[in-house]
N, C-alpha and C positions, 0 to 999 in steps of 0.2 A: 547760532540758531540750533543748529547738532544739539551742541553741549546744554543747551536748556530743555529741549526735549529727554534727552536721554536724563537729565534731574528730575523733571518732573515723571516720567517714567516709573522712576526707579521711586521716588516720593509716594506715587501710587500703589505701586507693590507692595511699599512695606506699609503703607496705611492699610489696606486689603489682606493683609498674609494668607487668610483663610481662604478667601477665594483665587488668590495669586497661586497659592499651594495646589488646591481642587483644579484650576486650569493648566497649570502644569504636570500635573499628575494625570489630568486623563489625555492630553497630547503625546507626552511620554508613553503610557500606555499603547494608543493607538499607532504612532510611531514607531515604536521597541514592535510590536506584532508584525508592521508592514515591514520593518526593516529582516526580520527574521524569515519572514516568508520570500523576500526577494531572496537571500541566501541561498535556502530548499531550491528555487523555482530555479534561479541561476546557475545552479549547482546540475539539475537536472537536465536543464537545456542545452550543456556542453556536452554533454558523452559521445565520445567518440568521432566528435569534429574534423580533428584534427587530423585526421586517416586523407593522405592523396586521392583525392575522385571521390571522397565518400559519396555523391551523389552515383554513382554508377555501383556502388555495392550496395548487393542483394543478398537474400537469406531464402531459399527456397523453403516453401513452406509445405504442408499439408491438409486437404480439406475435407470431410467425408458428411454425407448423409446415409444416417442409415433409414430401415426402412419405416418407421413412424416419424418421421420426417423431421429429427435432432440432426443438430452439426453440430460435429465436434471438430475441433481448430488442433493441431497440434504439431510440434516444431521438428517431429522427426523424417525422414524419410526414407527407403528403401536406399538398404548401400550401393547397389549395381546403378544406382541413379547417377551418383558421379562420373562414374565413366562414360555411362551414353551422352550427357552433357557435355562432356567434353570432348567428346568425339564426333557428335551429331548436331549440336544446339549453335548453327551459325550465332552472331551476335553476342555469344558469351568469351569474353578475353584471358581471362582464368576463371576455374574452378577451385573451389580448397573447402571440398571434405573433411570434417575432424567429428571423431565420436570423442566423448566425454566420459573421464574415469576420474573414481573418488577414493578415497582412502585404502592406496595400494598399497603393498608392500615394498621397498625400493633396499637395496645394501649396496656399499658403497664398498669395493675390496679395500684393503690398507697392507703393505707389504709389509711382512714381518709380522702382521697381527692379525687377529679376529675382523670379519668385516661388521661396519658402520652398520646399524638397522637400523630402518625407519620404519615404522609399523601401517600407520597411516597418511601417507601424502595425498595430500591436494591438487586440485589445481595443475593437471595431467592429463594430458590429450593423447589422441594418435592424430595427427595432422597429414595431409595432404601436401605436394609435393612443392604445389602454386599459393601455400599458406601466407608465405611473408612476401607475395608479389600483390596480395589482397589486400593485407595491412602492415602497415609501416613502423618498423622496428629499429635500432638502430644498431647495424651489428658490428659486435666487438670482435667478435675473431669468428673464421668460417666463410663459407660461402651462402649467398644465399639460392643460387644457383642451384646446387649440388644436394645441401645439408640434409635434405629430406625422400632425396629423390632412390634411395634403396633401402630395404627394411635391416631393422637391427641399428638404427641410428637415432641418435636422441639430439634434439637444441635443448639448451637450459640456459636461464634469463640470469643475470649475474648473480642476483641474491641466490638464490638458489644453487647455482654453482660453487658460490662462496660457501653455503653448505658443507655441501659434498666434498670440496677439494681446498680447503682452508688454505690460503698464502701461495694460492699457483694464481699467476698471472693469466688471463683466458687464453694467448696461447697455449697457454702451455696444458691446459685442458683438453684441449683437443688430439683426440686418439685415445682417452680415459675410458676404465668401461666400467657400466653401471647396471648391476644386478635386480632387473625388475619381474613381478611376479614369482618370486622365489629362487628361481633358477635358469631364468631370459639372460642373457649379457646382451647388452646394446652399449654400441660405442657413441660418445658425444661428439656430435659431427660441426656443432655452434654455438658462438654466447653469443646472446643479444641481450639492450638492455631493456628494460624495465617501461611498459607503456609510459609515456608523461601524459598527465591529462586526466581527469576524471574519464573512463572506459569500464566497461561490463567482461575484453581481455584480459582478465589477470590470471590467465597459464601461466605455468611456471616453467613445464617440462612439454615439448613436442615431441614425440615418439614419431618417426615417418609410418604414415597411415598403412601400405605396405608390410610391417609386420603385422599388422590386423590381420591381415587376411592370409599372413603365413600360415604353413599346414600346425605349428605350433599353437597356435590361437585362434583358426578359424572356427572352430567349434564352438568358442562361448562369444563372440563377435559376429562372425559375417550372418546378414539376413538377407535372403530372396528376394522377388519381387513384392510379392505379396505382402510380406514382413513388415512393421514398422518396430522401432524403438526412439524413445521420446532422446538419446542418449545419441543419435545418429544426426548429425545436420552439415546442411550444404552451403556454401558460400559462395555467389560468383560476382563477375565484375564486368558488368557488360560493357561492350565495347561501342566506343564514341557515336550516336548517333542512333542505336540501336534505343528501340521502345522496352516499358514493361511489357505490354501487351502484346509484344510480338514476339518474345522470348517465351510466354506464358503460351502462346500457340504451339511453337516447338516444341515444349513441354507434353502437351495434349497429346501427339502424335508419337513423340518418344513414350508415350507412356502406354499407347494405343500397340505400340510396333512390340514392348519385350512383355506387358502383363497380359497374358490370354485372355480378358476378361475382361480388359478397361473398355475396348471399344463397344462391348453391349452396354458397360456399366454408365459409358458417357452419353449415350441416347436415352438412359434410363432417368426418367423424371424423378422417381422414388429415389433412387438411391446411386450414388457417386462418389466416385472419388480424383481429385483433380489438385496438381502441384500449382500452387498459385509465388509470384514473388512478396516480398518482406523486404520495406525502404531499410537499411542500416541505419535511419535516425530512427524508424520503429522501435526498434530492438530493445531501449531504454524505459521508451514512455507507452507502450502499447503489448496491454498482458494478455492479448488474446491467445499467440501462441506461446509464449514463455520465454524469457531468456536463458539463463543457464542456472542450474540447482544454487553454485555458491556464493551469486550476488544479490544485490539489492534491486528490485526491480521499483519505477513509478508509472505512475500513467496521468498520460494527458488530462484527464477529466479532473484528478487529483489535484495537477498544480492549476489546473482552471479554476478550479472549485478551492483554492488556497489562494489566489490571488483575488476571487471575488473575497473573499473573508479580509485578506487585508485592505480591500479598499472598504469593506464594509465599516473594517472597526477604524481606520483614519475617520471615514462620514460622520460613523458616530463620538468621534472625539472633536471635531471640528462645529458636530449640533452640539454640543455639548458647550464648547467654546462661544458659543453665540450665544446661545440662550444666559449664561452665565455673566459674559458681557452686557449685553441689553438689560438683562435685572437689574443688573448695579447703574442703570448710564444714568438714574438720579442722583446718586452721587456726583457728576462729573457734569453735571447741568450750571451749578454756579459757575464752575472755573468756566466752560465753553462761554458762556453769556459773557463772562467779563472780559477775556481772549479775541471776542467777536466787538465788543463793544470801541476795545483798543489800537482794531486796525485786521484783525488775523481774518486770514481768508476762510474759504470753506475748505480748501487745494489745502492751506497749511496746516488745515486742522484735520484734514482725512489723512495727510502724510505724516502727522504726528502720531494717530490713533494705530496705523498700521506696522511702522514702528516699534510702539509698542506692542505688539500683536509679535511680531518679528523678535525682539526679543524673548519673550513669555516663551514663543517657538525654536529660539536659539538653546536655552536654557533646558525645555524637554528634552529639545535633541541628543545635547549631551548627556542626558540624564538617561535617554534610551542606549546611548550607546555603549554605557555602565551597566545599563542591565542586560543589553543582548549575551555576553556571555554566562551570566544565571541563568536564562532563558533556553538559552542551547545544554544546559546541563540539565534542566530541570524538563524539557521534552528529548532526553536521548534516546529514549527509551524506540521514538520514532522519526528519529532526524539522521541521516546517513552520517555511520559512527567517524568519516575524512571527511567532513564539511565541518570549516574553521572559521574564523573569524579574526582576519589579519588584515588590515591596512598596506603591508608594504606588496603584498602575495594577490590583493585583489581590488586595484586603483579604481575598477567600476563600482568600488562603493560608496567610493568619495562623488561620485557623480549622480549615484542614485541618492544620495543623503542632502544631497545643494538642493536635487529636484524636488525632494522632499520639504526641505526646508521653507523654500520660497514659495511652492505650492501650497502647503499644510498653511503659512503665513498669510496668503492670500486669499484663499476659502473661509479660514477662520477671521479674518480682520475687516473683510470688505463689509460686510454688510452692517456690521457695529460702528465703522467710522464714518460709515455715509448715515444713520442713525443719530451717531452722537453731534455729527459736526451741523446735524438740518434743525437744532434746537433756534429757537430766535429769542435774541439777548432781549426783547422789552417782555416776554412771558418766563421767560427766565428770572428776570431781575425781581418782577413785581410779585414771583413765590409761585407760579405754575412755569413748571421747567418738564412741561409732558409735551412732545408736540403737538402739532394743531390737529384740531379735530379732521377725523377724519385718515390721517396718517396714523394715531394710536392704534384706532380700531384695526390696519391692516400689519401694523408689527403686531398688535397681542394675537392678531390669526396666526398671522408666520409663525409667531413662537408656540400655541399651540400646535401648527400640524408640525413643524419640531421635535417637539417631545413626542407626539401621536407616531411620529417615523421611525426614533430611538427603541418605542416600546413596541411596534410592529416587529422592529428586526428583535428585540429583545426575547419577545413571545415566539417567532418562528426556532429560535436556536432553542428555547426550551422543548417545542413540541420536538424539531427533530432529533435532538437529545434523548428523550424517553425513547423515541421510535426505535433510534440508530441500535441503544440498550437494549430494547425488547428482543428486537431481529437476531441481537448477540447471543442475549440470551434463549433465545428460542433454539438456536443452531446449536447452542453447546448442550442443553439439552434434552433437545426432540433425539427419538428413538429414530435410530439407524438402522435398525435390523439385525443388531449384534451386541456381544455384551462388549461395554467397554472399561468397568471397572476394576482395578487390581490384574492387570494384564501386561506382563512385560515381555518385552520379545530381546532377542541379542541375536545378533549376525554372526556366522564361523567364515571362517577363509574360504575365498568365494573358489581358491583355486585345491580345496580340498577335494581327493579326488577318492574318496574313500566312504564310502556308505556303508562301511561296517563300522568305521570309529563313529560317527553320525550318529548314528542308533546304540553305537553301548553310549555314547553320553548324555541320549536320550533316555534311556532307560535307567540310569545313573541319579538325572535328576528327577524323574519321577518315583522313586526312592525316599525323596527329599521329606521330612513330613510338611513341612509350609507349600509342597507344591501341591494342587487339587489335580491339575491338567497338566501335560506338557503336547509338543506334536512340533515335527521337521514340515515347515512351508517353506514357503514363498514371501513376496510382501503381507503385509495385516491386512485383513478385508478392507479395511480404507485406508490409502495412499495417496502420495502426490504422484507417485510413480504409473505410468501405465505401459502395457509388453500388451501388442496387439495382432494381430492376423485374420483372415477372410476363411470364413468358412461356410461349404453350399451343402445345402438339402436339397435331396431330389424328388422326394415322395410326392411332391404335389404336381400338378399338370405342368408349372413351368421351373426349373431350377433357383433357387431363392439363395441367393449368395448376400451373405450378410459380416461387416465387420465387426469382431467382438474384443473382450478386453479377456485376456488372458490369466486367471488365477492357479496357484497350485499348491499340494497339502499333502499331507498325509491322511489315513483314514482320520484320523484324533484332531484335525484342525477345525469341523466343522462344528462338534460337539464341543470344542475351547469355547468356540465364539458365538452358541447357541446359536447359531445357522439353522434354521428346521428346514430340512426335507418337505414338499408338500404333496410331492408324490415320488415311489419308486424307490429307492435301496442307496446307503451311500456308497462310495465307489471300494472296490477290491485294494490290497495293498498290491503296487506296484514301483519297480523304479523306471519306468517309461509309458508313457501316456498309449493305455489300450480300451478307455473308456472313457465318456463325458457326465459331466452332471451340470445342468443348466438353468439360469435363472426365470423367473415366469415372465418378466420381461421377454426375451428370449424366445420362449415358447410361443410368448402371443404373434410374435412378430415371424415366426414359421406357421401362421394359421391356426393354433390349438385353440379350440374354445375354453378347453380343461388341462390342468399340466399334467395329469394322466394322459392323455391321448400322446403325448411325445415319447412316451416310455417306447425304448424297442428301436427308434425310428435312427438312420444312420445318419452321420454328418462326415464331407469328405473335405478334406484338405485343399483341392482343385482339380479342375476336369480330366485330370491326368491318375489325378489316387484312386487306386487298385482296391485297396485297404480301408474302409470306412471305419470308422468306429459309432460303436451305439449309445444312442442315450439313455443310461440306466436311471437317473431320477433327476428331479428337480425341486432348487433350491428356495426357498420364499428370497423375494427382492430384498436385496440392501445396498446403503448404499456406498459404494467403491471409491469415491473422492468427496470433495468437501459437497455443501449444497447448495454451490455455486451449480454445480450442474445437476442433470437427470440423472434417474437410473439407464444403463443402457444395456445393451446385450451383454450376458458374459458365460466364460463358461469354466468351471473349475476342475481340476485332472487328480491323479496320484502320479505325481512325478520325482520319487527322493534322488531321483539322480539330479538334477538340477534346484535341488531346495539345499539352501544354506543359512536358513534363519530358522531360531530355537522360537519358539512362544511357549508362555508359561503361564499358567493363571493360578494367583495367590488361593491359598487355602483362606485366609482371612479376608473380609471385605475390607476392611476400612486399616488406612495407615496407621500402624503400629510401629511398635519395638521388634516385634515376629519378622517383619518385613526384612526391616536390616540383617536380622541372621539368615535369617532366607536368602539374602541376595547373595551374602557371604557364603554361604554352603556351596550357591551358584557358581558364583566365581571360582571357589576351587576344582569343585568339577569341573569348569571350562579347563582349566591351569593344568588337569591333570592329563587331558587330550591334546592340549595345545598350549606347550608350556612355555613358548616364544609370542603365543598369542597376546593380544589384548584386549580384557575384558570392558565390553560399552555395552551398555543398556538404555533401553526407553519403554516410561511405561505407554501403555497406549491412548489411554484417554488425552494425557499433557500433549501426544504425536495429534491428536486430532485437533485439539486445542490451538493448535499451531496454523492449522488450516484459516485460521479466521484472524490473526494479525492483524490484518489492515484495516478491518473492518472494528476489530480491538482499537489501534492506533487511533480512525475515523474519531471515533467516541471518545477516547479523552481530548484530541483537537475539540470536540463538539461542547465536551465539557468544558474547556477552560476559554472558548471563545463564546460560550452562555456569561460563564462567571463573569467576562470582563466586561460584555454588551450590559447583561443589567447594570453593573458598577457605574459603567458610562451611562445609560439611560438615568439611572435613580441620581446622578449626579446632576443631568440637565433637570431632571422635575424637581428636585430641590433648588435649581435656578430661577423656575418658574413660582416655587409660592414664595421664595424672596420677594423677586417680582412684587406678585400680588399683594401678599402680607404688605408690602411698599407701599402698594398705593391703597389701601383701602386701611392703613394703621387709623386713621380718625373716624372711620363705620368702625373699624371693633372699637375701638372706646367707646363712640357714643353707644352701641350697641348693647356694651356690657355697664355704663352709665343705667341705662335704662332696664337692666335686670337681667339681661341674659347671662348665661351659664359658660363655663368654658367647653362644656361637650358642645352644646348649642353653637358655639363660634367654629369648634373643628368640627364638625360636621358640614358648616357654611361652607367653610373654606376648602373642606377634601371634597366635596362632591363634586363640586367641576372636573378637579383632578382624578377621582374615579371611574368617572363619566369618559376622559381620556383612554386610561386605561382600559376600559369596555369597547371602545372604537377602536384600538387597535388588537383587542382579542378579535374582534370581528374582523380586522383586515385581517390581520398575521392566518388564521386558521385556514380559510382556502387557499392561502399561498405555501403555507407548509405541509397543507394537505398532498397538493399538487407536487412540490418538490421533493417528499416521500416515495409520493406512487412513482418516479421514474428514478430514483435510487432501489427502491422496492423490487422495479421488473428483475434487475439483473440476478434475483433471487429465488429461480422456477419454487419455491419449497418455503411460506413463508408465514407467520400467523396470523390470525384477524386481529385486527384492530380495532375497537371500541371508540365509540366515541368519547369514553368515559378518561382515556388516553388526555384529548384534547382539553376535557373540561377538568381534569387534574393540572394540567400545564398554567391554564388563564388564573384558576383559583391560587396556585402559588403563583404567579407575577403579582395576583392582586395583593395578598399579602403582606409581599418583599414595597408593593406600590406602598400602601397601609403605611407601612412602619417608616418608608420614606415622610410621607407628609407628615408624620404626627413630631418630626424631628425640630419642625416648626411652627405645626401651626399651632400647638400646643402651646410653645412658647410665647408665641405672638398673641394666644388667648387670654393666656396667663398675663401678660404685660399688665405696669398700672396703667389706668385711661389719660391720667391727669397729665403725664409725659407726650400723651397723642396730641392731644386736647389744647394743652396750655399755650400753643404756638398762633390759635384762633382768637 
């Protein structure tokens, strides 16, 4: 029995190629999408599993409102936080503190020789002493006890090690010293190995946090109470039994007991600030507070919003399958009638249909599995660059691919075998092989809302396509508040301690003829970076303590970045902050009607500063981060003692041959101050470009899961005028018998079909209306929308609809009649 199913099977197929071909191709398709997005999703959902007690690590976080009633989220927190935690916060079992360093300097001595440089490492911490009692390492040589527990001591991870000390065994590492920051020595106190496991941990080197706060480095490190930096964060591990909420209370009152100023600020409605806990499965898929600058971050909404899309585009492969099937089941109405006439059940003939259904779906499968790895080459662009595709490395694929198979098999197969097998052999035999009345009428509905379903989801990916586009395009070029064109910045050695080489190299490149501008800042007016502290005005009846975001320049940074003044003078040249300049954000939120009325007016540091400084002007809004978020408070200083970044603005607008000498001029002036340095640049607009990735990434997702829904949609409505064209081939002949035209015939026949297409414009549009506007909020700063948006999207599906139908019905108009006809 097998063995003649599977003949007649396979006799089908190749009688059919064309549509055996179209149903295996859009299974494949929707297959090869689901299988890839399991991938992403499964890849995403392990990070950092595998940590003992993960359920008990936290991440303390940071929350503030200021006073127009924004919250801003953010991952860092005051460094004296760790100790009172640890010292005061029953319910927490360790603590482990680590700030975040990026491309340090590191040399490696070598006896007998010149030492090893490393210009820029990565992946460098200062860690806390209870680091690796938080998370699980596996150590090769050291203590874990000890390794961290006094400053001037370094762990490094094997690679890393293997680095530094090529062919020493990890013992033998240990007691090694390693020159960081130019002229640090720290000895390496551990090797551990290398996280296993997809994780957001990939340190390289643990510094014990303890030298942070040596008198060596406490000057560009340790921050007060008040202080934040996004670069500071805390890690604990609460102890058995112990709540979030009741850690988060501890919290409150430590923070009430060392900041002079929390406890007015926590009874204050307006404005707060409060350390809240962060689950360690957060960390990966939740970007409200960030994880860390050098990884890849996801979120929740994403793989939610990736997994509806592949069940969406399975649906649409599996309507797609039905409707294609059921076109053709006049074809297979002889063979049923005579099958039914010789004994075969209804049972053997649904378990024959499904079968083949199971095959067709055996066949895609492998065919997806051929293509998943072009698939992952072909989105690298935004697919995590360690996400592989191996059978022996990840046996849950062979589980998700069976569930696949036999699902995909029976969604797509059931409702065509219980179809094809209800045909009755005496309406069959006698030449109507349609079923009985009344049964047609309710499959040609199914297969209409069918296709009506295909091209709803078809039309929704089109509208949010344009939208997702627009939005893109509206952020990269709506006005900021600054110039951003032909602007390149370059960073000097952060541990340069020298403000007169600073300025001859400033003065050196603006020399340059391709330079227009140069000026010693800080970060670029817009950043991913933010350096933050609280600062109170007294002038009004009650004290107004407000958190702002920290900028800083030279007089020459505000005139780069056409910053205007809108009232008051720009600041004095200075190398220490003796004056402010402040945004009108700012101003409003100190009471100013007019950003004049804030000129003069002082701002102190805290209840305790002697020494006010005054506000000499204020700067028109811009904005400081991407436009994911507000403007918020800020306030810009003259500080060259702490500015170590060059900005430059090109004499020419537009990229040229100019440029390249120009950069080359650059670089040798850097070379000639700092001849051990190394010369990196970034222009600025491509820095802000960068801000919008995901939202980048979104949009080609949106595009090529448009491309595949129409392909699958336009593949079932060509199922349907098979169909049609099927049953109605003896009205066009007599039709065309009797004088009609072949426009006259395709216009018959696409109208219904049009008609579809117009019903599901009218569903799809308030439904991607609607899933817009709540992808839309997360974007305070966003443009209008037309309707004219909407009625571009329906006009091209109708189109792409268009030229579908006319693929047959043309053809079927064109036919001679005499081939219809001659069978009556």
């Amino acid at each position: 029995m097998f063995k003649n199913y599977l003949l007649v099977a396979i006799r089908h197929f190749w009688r059919n190629k064309i549509f055996s071909f179209i149903n295996i191709i859009g299974l494949s398709i929707g297959i090869s999408a689901a299988l890839v997005i399991f991938l992403i999703v499964h890849y995403d959902l392990t990070f950092d599993k595998f940590h003992k007690d993960s359920d008990r690590i936290y991440r303390i976080v940071t929350e503030e409102r200021n006073e127009n009633g924004a919250v801003g989220h953010m991952r860092g927190v005051p460094e004296p936080l760790a100790a009172a935690v640890a010292g005061e916060a029953t319910g927490v079992e360790y603590t482990a503190p680590f700030y975040l360093l990026n491309d340090e300097p590191v040399s490696v001595p070598v006896a007998g020789s010149k030492p090893i440089l490393f210009r820029h490492q990565k992946d460098l911490i200062f860690a806390g002493p209870s680091y690796f009692s938080v998370f699980d390492y596996k150590w090769l040589a050291g203590s874990p006890a000890t390794a961290l527990q006094e400053p001037f001591h370094v762990v490094l991870t094997l690679d890393r090690a293997k680095t530094y000390f090529p062919g020493l065994s990890p013992n033998a590492m240990i007691g090694r010293t390693i020159t960081y920051f130019d002229s640090i020595p720290i000895q390496v106190s551990g090797i551990v190995h290398e996280l296993e496991g997809n994780t957001d941990f990939v340190f390289a080197e643990f510094i014990s946090f303890s030298t942070m706060t040596s008198n060596s480095l406490k000057d560009h490190y340790y921050l007060d109470w008040p202080g934040l930096s996004s670069s500071m964060m805390l890690f604990v591990k609460l102890s058995k039994g112990t709540t979030q909420a009741a850690v988060e209370a501890r919290l409150k009152r430590i923070q009430a007991k060392y900041d002079p100023e929390a406890a007015v600020n926590q009874k204050n409605t307006k404005t707060y600030r409060t350390f809240l806990l962060e689950p360690l499965s957060d960390l990966h898929l939740n970007d409200t507070y960030g994880s860390f600058d050098t990884v890849r971050r996801a979120s929740t909404s994403a793989l939610k919003g990736l997994t509806i899309l592949a069940v969406i585009l399975l649906l649409l492969a599996v309507i797609n399958f039905v409707n294609l099937t059921t076109a053709r089941a006049s074809q297979r109405a002889r063979e049923i009638g005579i099958r039914k006439t010789i004994g075969s059940s209804r049972r053997q003939l649904i378990l024959q249909f499904l079968g083949e259904t199971f095959m067709t779906t055996f066949v895609a499968t492998v065919v997806s599995v051929g293509l998943v790895p072009v698939l992952l080459k072909i989105f690298s662009d935004f697919i995590p660059p360690d996400l592989h595709f191996s059978w022996l490395h990840q046996p849950v694929l062979a589980g998700f691919l069976l569930l696949l198979l036999f699902g995909v098999s029976l969604l797509s197969g059931f409702y065509p075998a219980i179809v094809l097998s209800s045909f009755l052999p005496v309406n069959v035999l006698r030449g109507s092989f349609l079923p009985a009345a009344g049964q047609s009428t309710r499959s040609s509905v199914l297969r209409k809302m069918l296709t009506v379903s295909q091209f709803v989801i078809a039309q929704v990916f089109v509208i949010a396509t344009l939208i997702v586009g627009r939005q893109i395009d509206y952020m990269l070029t709506r006005d900021l508040g600054f110039r951003q064109k032909a602007i390149v910045y370059t960073r000097l050695p952060w541990n340069d301690t020298s403000i007169t080489r600073r300025l001859a190299l400033l003065n050196e490149l603006r020399a340059i003829p391709g330079i227009a501008a140069a000026s010693l800042g800080g970060n670029p007016p817009s950043s991913s970076s933010f350096w933050g502290m609280s600062l109170v005005y007294r002038g009004g009846r009650e004290p107004v303590k407000t958190q702002i975001e920290w900028k800083f320049g030279d007089t020459s940074f505000l005139p780069l970045y056409q910053i205007p003044l809108v009232a008051g003078r720009n600041l004095l040249p200075s190398d220490t902050v003796r004056e402010y300049l402040i945004n009108e954000t700012y101003a409003r939120q100190l009471g100013f009607k007019h950003p004049w009325e804030a000129l003069n007016k002082n701002l102190y540091r805290g209840p305790e500063d002697s020494l006010p400084k005054p506000i000499v002007g204020v700067v028109r809004d811009f904005y400081a981060h991407s436009l994911h978020q507000e403007i918020n408070p800020l306030v810009f200083v003259a500080n060259t003692k702490q500015s170590h970044t060059i900005h430059l603005a090109l004499a020419s607008q537009d990229r040229s041959d100019s440029w390249a000498s120009t950069l080359r001029a650059v670089e040798a002036a850097y070379k000639k101050f700092y001849p051990d340095g190394e010369f990196k640049y970034d222009f600025f607009d491509e820095s802000i470009a960068r801000f919008y990735k995901s939202e980048q990434d979104t949009a080609g997702l949106l595009r090529w899961a448009t491309a595949v829904a129409i392909l699958i949609s336009c593949l079932g409505m060509l199922g349907l005028v098979v169909y049609t064209t099927t049953l109605r081939n003896k009205e066009i002949g007599i039709r065309k018998v009797m004088g009609a035209t072949v426009t006259q015939i395709v216009a018959l026949l696409s109208g219904e079909f049009m008609l579809l297409v117009g019903i599901a414009f009218l569903i799809a549009t308030p439904i991607a209306w609607l899933g817009m506007d709540r992808f839309l909020r997360d974007y305070p700063i966003r443009p209008a929308f037309g309707w004219w948006l909407i009625l571009l999207a329906g006009a091209g599906m109708a189109v792409i609809a268009a030229l579908t139908l006319c693929l047959q019905t043309v053809r079927a108009a064109r036919a001679n009649p005499v081939k219809s006809l001659r069978t009556d």
